[in-house]
Phi, psi and omega in degrees: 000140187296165199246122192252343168277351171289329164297304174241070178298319174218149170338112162300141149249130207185191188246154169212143191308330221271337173299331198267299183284332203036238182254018137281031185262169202220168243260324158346291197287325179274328159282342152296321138346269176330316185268330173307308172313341180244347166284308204251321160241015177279003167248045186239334192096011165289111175214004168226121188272126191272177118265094189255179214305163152107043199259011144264023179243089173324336198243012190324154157081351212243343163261220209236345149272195155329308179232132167271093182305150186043037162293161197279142154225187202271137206198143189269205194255335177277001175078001145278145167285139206237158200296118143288124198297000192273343195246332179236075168327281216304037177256359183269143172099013183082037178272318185075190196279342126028309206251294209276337175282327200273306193301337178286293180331307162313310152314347216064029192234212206220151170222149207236164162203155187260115166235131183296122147349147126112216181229158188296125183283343180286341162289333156276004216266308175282351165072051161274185190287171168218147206268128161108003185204152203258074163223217194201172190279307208304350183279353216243340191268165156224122218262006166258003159218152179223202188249164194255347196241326176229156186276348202243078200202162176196123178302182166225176180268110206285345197262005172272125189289324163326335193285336161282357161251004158280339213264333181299311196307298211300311155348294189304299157315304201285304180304342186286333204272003198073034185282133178216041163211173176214121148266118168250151212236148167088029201224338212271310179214139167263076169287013190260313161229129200270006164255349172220081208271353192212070155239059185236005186305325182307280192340295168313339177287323171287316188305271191335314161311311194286331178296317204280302208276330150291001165062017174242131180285127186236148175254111159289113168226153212241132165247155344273172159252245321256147187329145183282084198309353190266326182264048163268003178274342145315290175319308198277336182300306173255349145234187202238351173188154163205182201269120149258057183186151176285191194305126165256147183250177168269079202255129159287310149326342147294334196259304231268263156356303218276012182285275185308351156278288179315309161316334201267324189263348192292302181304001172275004201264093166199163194348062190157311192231114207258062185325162192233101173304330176107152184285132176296124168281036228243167190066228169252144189218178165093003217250356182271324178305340169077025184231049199300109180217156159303131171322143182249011165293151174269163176317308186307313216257281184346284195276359160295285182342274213295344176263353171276254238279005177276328184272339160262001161082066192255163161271127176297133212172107182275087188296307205270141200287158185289315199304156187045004182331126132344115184310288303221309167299334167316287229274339207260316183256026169246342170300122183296312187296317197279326183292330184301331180300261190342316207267293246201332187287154184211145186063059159308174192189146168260123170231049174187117211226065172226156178345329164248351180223163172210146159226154187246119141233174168214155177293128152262007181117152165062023158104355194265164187225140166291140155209121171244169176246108202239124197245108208255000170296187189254339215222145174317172174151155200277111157269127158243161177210114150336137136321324187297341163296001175227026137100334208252155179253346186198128189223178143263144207235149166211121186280085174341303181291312161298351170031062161200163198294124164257012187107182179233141162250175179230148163039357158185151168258179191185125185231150163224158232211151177289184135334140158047016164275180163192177196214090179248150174243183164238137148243134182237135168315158168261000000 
């Protein structure tokens, strides 16, 4: 079994297409990311550019939904899928993602893709080959499970031994192309059925194999959720991260939720294995949607976001596209202080929960604690945390976001916090 800490040692961070792009972006739109990310957030700890899906569909985006069913895609003689060259050129001539995976490298930075369960349902139709074994897809795939949302898949039978050598084949590629993350979607919850809500379990068992057996370090993270709290002992064996939750938008109700999400998953959170908040909606979003808008969280919800998942430690996975980015917004996903809580904080924990408040900490070292704070309410108002709940009778404070010294309290902190804000600190003993 792959050493998974090696891979994601702390919560990845990075960018993915799809809040912005959906499934029509392109290889342009993806090396212009990339270099605004490597001028402006790789010395942040920002490195990895995702491609997410349907990045074998020549006509993606074009129809009047999300996807165009049972469209033709571009697929090798071995039944894996290959770039459509109209959208990712240098990718013509059997390069593959290759060309484009090297100039992100050259950058410093990192490169990712997105892949469906299974096998091309246009490859079993056609009974093509699968490299390394002496079949065809159709003997391999199984056509009763499918996807609830996009046509272009058929699961395959995990209990067929051929099925480790399409999955190996597929591997095999993606190392050749320099890939060094995988989102595979369609595995993390099987929403198509809701009495077998884990039946994509064979399969993560095949991914996870094929990663160790291509010998290129890769982070496996698994979509949509959400993820089964009873199978995180599963979940931590064979990714590096998965969603606990289905697609979040920029919702406050949604944000607002993932506080008891999070509580549920926090004690799983540790080195290799990332429970997942899900891509920040942040910025510009909507434009593959054909609904090009500014995020629709206010600033106050913005750094609520961002400080619940930096004090739970989720992997960061940026939505709203980079290119033009807002100093203001820059600055939100750039703060040194708040990202080291992400980066270097350890056991997060919720120890106050209710309908108008939450407080958070996680350890920071040397005895000191991250602690946020939170006002889930419509209307202003004072949150408190006791010191005695972090163990302390008197401390010192460093306000993260504002990045200065506020002083020593006795016996309780106390904020008073916008709508929907928060407010994190270091807290140090005295």
């Amino acid at each position: 079994m792959r050493d998974k800490n090696q891979h994601a040692p702390r919560p990845p961070m990075g960018w993915n297409s799809w809040d912005c792009y959906a499934a029509a972006v392109t290889e342009k739109q993806l090396l212009d990311n990339a270099r605004f990310m490597a001028l402006k957030m790789l010395s942040s700890g920002w490195e990895y550019i995702v491609c997410d899906i349907q990045w074998y569909e020549p006509l993606a985006g074009t129809g009047e939904g999300e996807y165009r069913p049972f469209a033709e895609l571009c697929i090798d003689e071995y039944s894996r899928l290959l770039p459509a060259e109209n959208r990712f050129p240098s990718s013509a001539g059997g390069k593959g993602f290759a060309p484009i995976a090297e100039k992100i490298h050259d950058m410093g930075l990192k490169f990712g893709l997105h892949y469906m369960r299974g096998i091309p349902r246009q490859a079993v139709h056609n009974r093509l080959a699968i490299k390394g074994a002496n079949t065809t897809a159709d003997k391999i795939a199984n056509p009763f499970s499918i996807s609830r949302w996009n046509s272009d898949m058929y699961g395959v039978d995990a209990g067929n031994p051929r099925a480790r050598d399409y999955y190996n084949s597929i591997f095999e590629q993606f190392a050749l192309w320099g890939v060094d993350y995988v989102k595979v979607d369609d595995i993390c919850n099987t929403n198509m059925y809701p009495g077998a809500p884990y039946s994509g379990k064979g399969e993560m068992e095949l991914i996870s194999g094929a990663i160790s057996n291509c010998a290129r370090p890769m982070v496996l993270s698994l979509s949509p959720g959400p993820a089964l709290i009873e199978k995180a002992w599963h979940l931590s064996r064979y990714a590096n991260m998965w969603r606990i939750t289905d697609d979040f938008w920029d919702r406050w109700d949604l944000l607002k939720d993932m506080f008891a999400r999070c509580e549920i998953w926090q004690s799983h959170v540790k080195s290799g294995c990332w429970p997942d908040c899900d891509m920040l909606p942040l910025g510009r979003v909507g434009e593959g949607f054909k609904k090009p808008r500014d995020t629709n969280f206010t600033r106050d919800e913005q750094r609520a976001l961002m400080t619940l998942w930096c004090v739970f430690r989720s992997p960061l996975m940026m939505g709203g596209e980079l290119t033009g980015m807002d100093d203001w917004t820059l600055s939100l996903l750039t703060n040194d202080e708040v990202l080291a809580v992400q980066r270097f904080g350890a056991n997060p924990c919720q120890i106050a929960f209710n309908n108008e408040e939450a407080v958070w900490m996680n350890d920071a070292g040397n005895g000191g604690i991250n602690l946020a704070l939170f006002n889930l309410s419509d209307d202003e108002r004072e949150v408190c945390c006791p010191l005695s709940a972090l163990g302390f009778n008197e401390a010192r404070l460093r306000d993260l976001w504002n990045k200065k010294d506020t002083g020593i309290v006795k016996e309780k902190i106390v904020l008073k916090i916008k709508p929907h804000g928060a407010e994190l600190y270091k807290v140090e003993k005295i």
